[in-house]
C-alpha positions in Angstrom: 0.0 0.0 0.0 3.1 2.5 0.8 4.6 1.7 -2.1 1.2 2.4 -4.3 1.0 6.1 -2.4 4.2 7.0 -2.9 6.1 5.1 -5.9 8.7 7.8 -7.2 9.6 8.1 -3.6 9.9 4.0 -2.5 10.7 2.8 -5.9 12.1 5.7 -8.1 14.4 7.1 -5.3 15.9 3.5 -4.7 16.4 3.1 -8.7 18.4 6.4 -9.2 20.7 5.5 -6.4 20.8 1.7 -8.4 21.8 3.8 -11.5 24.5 5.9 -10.0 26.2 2.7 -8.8 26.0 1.3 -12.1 27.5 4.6 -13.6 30.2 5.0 -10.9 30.9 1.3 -11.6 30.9 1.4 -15.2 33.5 4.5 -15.1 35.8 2.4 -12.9 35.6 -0.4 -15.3 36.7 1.9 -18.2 39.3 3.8 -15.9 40.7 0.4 -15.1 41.0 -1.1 -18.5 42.4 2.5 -19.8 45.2 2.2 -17.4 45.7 -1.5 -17.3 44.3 -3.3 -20.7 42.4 -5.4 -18.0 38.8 -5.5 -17.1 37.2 -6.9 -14.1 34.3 -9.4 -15.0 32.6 -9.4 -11.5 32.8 -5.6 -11.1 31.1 -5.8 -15.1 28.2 -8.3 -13.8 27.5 -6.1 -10.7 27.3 -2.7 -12.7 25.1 -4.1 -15.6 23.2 -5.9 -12.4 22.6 -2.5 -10.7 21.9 -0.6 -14.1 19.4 -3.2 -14.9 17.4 -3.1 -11.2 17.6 0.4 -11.6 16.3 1.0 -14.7 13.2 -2.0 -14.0 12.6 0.3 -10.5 12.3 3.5 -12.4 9.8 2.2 -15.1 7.5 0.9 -12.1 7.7 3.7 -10.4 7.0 6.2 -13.4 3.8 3.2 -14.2 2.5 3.4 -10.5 2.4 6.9 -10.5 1.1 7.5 -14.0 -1.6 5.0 -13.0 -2.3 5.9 -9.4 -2.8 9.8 -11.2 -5.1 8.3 -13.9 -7.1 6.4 -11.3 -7.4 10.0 -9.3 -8.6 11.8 -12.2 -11.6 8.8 -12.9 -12.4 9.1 -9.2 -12.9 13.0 -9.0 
């Protein structure tokens, strides 16, 4: 019920923070293989991990709350 009351806060907020580890991750990736010619498979797998639970957090939250508005509007 929290979550259908508030989904860009419980859902969206947790999904940007997802994202931001998946950039910050990615950028180390790159940074490391620029330097060294070597990448780091489990650091990979956890960045595309994060990106992807972010990005599947986001688009519920933005479906909640486009659905929770359009179910306000029919009720009013």
């Amino acid at each position: 019920m929290v979550v259908e009351e508030r989904p860009l806060l419980y859902l969206g907020l947790p999904g940007t923070i997802f994202i931001i580890i998946a950039i910050a991750l990615g950028t180390h990736i790159l940074l490391l293989f620029n330097a060294t010619r070597y990448s780091s498979l489990p650091i990979a797998i956890l960045a595309l991990g994060a990106g992807l639970v972010g990005m599947i957090l986001i688009t519920t939250a933005l479906m909640l709350y486009g659905l929770n508005r359009v179910i306000r509007r029919i009720e009013s």
